[in-house]
C-alpha positions in Angstrom: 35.3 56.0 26.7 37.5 58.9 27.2 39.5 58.4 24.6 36.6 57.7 22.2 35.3 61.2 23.3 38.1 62.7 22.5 38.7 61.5 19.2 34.9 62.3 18.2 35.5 65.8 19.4 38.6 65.9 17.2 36.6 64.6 13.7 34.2 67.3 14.7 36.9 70.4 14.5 38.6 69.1 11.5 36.3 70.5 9.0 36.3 73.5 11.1 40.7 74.1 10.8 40.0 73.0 7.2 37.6 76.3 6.8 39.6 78.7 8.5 41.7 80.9 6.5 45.1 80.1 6.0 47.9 82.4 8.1 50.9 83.3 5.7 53.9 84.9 7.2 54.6 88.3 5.3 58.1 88.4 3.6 60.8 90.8 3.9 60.7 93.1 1.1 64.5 93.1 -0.2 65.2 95.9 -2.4 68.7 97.0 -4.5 69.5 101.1 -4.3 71.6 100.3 -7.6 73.4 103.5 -8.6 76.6 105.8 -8.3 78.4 108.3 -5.9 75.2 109.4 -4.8 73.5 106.0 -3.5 77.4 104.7 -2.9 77.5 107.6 0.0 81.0 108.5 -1.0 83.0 109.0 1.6 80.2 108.6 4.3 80.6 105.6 6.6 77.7 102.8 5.7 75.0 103.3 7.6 75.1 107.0 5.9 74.9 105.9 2.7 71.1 106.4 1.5 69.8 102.8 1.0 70.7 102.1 4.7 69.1 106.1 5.9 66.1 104.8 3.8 66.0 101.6 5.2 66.0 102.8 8.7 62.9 104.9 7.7 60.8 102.8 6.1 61.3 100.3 8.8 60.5 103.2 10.9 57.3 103.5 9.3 56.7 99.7 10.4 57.3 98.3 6.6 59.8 95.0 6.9 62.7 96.3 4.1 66.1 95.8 3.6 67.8 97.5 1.0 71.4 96.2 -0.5 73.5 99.0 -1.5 74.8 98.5 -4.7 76.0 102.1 -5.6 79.5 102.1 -7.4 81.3 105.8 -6.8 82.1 106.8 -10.7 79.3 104.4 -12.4 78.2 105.8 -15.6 74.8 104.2 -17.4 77.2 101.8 -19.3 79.1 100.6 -16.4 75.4 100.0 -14.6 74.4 98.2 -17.9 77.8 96.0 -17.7 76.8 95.1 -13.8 73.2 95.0 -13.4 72.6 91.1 -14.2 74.9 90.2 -11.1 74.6 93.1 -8.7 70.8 92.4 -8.4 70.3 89.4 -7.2 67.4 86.6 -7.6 64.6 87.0 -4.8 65.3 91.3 -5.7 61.5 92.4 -5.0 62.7 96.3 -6.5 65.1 98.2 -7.4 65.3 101.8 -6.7 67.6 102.8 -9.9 70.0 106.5 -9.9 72.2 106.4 -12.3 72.9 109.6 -15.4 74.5 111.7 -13.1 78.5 111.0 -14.2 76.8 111.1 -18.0 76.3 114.3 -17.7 78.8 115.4 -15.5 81.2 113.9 -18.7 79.0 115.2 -21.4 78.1 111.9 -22.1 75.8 111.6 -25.0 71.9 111.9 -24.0 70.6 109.3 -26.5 73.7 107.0 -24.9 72.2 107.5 -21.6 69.0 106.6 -22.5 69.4 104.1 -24.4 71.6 102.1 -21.5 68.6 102.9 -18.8 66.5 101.5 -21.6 68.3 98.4 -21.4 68.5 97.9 -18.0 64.9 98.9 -17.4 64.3 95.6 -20.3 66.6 93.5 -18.2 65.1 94.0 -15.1 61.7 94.2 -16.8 62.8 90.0 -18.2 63.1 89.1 -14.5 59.6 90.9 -13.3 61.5 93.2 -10.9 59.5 96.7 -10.5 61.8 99.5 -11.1 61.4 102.8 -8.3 63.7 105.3 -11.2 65.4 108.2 -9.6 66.0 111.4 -12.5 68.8 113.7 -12.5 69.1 116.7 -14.2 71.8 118.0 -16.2 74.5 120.6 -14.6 74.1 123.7 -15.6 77.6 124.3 -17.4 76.4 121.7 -20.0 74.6 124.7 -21.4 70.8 124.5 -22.7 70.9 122.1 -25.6 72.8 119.1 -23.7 69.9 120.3 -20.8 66.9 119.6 -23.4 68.2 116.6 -24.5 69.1 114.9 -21.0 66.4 116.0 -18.6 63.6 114.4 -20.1 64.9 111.0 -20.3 63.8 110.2 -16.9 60.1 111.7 -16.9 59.5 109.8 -20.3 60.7 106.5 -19.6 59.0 106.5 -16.7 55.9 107.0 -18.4 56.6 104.6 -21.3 57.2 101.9 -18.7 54.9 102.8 -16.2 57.6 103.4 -13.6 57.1 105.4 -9.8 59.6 108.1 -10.7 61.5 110.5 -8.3 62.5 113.5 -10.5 65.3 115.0 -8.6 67.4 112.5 -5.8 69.5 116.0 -5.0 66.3 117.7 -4.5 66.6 120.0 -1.8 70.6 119.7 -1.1 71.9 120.6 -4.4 71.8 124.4 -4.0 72.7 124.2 -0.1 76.4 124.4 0.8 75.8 123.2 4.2 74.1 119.9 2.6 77.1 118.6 0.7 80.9 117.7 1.2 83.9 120.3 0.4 83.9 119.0 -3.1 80.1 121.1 -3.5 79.0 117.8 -5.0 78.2 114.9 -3.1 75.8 115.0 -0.2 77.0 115.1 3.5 75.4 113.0 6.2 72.8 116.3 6.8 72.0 116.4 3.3 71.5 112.3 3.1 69.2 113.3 5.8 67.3 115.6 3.9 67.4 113.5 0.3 66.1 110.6 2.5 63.2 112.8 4.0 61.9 113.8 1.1 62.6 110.9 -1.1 60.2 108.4 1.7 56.8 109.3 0.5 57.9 107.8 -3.4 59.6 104.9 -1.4 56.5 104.1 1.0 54.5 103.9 -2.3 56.2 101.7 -4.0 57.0 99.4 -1.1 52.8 99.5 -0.5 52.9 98.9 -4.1 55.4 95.7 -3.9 53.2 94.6 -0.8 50.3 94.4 -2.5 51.8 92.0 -5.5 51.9 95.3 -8.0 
């Protein structure tokens, strides 16, 4: 009798675990900082390099990222273009994309350096990976022309694609000796402090954004 009373009690629950809404374990948001010197961290040890100072604070922030560094120290736009299909790998849920700044550092052709972002923006558009792209301006010994031309790639592909866009990733270090190595170029672990500080609003948006299936 007991066991018939138990398996009467079980036929009554089943619809009941049939109704109750299904538990699904939230997945680990992997993201690609894909990029140059900058997102490299040249000659910082790893866990300076921004992806992994970002990573520690958006995890900080409770949200369950990694982020792959795949910064190459002297990548121009066409040597991101050459790479992109194999250093972002399948299962990539973003990838927070910095790369111009060696254009114009060489005096690289504007249109060129749009029209290689353009392409890997298509690429990774192809494999429905959301793009977080990161704009650099021009130096200022390029003179006013080269300025015009480059500056505004980042802004208007970003609004032609309906990107999240970070306007400047030197914001706040680039004018600040203290912020950068002895070459007055590449950030120091302060300054990948500061960069990573300001950058993490952007980044917690489009990680809230990735979350939520956008």
């Amino acid at each position: 009798m007991r066991i018939k009373g138990f398996r009467a009690f079980l036929l009554i629950l089943a619809p009941l675990f049939l109704l109750a809404p299904s538990v699904t374990r939230a997945e680990t948001i992997s993201l690609v900082g894909f990029g140059d010197s900058l997102m490299a961290g040249y000659q910082l040890p790893p866990e300076d390099a921004f992806p992994a100072r970002l990573e520690k604070a958006l995890r900080d922030k409770g949200l369950d990222v990694t982020i792959a560094n795949a910064g190459v120290s002297g990548d121009t736009t066409s040597g991101g273009l050459a790479r992109i299909d194999w250093s972002v790998p399948d299962g990539t849920r973003g990838v927070i994309l910095e790369l111009g700044a060696n254009d114009a550092l060489r005096g690289i052709a504007p249109e060129d350096s749009r029209k290689n972002l353009e392409a890997m923006l298509t690429k990774l558009k192809a494999r429905n990976i959301p793009v977080l792209l990161v704009g650099i301006f021009a130096p200022p010994n390029m003179g006013g022309d080269y300025a015009e031309r480059f500056n505004p790639i980042y802004p208007e592909l970003a609004k032609t694609y309906g990107l999240e866009l970070y306007p400047f990733f030197l914001d706040g270090v680039v004018t600040d000796a203290a912020l950068k190595l002895e070459d007055g170029m590449h950030p120091n672990g302060k300054g990948v402090g500061v960069m990573v500080e300001k950058f993490l609003p952007v980044a917690e948006r489009f990680v809230s954004r990735l979350s939520a299936g956008g």
